[in-house]
C-alpha positions in Angstrom: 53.6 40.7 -20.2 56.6 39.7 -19.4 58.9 36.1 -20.4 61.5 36.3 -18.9 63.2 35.0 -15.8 62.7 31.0 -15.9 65.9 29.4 -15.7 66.7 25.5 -15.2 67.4 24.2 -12.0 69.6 21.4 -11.3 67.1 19.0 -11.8 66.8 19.8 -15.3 63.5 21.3 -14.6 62.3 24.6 -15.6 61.9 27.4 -12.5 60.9 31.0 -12.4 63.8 33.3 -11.1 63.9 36.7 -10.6 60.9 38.3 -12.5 59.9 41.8 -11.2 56.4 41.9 -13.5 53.2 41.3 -12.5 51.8 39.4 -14.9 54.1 36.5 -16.3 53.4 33.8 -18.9 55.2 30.3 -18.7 56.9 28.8 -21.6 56.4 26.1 -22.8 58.8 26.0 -25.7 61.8 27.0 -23.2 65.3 24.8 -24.2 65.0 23.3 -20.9 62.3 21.2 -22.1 64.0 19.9 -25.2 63.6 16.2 -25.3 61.5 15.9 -22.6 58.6 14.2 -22.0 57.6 15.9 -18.5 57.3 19.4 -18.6 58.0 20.4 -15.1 58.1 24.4 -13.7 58.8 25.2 -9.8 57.8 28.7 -9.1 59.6 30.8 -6.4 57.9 33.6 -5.3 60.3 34.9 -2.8 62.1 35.6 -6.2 59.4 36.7 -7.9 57.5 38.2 -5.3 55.6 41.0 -7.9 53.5 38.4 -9.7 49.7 39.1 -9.7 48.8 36.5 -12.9 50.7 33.7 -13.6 49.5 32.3 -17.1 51.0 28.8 -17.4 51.1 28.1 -21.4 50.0 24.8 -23.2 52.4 21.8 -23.1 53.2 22.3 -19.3 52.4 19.2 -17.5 53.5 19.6 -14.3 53.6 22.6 -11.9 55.0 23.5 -8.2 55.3 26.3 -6.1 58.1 26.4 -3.5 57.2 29.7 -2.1 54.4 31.1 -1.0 53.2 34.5 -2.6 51.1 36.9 -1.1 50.4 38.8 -4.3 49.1 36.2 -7.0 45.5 36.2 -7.5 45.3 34.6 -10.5 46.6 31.3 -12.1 45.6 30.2 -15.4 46.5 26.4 -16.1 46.9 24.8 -19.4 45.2 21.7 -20.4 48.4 19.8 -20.4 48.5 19.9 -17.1 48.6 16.4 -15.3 49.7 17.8 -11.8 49.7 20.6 -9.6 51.1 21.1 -6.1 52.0 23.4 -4.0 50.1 26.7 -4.2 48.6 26.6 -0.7 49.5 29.5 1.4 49.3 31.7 -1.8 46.7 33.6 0.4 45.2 36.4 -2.1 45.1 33.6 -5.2 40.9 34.0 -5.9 40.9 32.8 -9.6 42.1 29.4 -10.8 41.4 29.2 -14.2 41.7 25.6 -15.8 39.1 24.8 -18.0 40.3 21.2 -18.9 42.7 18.7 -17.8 44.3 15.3 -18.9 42.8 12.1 -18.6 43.8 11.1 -14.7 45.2 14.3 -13.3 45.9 15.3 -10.3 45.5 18.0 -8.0 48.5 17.4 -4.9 48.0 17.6 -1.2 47.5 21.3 -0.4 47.6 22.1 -3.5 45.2 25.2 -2.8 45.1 25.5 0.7 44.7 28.3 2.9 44.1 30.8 -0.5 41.2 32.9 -1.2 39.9 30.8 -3.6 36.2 32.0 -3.5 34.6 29.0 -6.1 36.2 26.2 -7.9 35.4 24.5 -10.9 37.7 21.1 -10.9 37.9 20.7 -14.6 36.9 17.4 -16.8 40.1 15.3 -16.5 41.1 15.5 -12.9 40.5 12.1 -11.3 42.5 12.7 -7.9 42.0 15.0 -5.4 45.0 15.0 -2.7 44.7 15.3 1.0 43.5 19.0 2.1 43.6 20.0 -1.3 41.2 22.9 -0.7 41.7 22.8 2.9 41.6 26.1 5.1 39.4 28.5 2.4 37.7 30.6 4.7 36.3 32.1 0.8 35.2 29.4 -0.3 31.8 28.8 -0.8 31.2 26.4 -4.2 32.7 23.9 -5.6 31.8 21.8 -8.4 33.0 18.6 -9.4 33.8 17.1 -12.8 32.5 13.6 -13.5 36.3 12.5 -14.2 37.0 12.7 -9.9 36.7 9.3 -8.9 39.1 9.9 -6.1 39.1 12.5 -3.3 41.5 11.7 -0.4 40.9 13.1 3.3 39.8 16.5 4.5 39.8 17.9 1.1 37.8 21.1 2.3 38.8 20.7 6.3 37.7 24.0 8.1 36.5 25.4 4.9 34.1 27.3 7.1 32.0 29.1 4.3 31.6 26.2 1.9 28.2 26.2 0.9 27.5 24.2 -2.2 29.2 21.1 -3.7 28.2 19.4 -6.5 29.7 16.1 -6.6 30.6 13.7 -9.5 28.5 10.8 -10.4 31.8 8.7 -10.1 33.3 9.6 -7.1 33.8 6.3 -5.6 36.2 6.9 -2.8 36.8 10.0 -0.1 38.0 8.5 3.4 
């Protein structure tokens, strides 16, 4: 395992730089975050581009990719986290694993698209689904929704050409 590498970027926000190891854990308690009530990570890949697990640790509410990688398979999310963009293209990711979420969270346009996500379990917490979240999985083939999505915006799973089985939520009251 290896810690190192996150440095902050101008914004103030936390973002992984320069990490050769394959598995890498983010930090929550970095001094970035000090004070802070949004805990924000970008991940850069092209920097990075080794990374087969990223393990995002608890108090992480927000997380972005700005590069595509074509080596991450899995990416372990904290239940902290209130948003998530930006990991489409990552096209070897299979595994998300995120077991819960906060109340109202969401999950960003293309936020997983074009990956090989194979099944997806969107976790208790996650109201909002963005545009072509899930869009482009030629893997996927299950999904199952948590009773907390009330909102799933358009094409979520366009040309998902294997999807098989969906199991929606009970309060899903609005997908154009």
């Amino acid at each position: 395992l290896f810690n190192t590498g996150f440095v902050e970027n101008q914004y103030g926000d936390l973002e992984l730089q320069y990490s050769t190891a394959w598995v890498v854990n983010c930090p929550a308690n970095h001094p970035c975050f000090e004070g802070k009530e949004d805990k924000k990570v970008n991940v850069d890949f092209d920097r990075c581009p080794n990374v087969r697990r990223l393990n995002v640790e608890e108090g992480i509410t927000y997380i972005t990719c700005s590069s595509k990688s074509k080596f991450l398979k899995t990416l372990s999310l904290p239940s902290s986290l209130a948003s998530v963009w930006g990991f489409g293209g990552c096209s070897n990711l299979e595994t998300i694993i995120w077991e819960k979420a906060p109340e109202g969270a969401i999950i960003g346009s293309e936020a997983f698209a074009n990956t090989g996500i194979k099944e997806i379990v969107i976790p208790e917490g996650v109201a909002i689904i963005g545009n072509e979240a899930f869009a482009w999985n030629d893997n996927l083939t299950k999904v199952t929704l948590s009773n907390t999505v009330n909102c799933m915006n358009g094409e979520v799973f366009e040309n998902c050409t294997n999807l098989q089985e969906v199991t929606w939520s009970n309060s899903l009251y609005y997908m154009p």
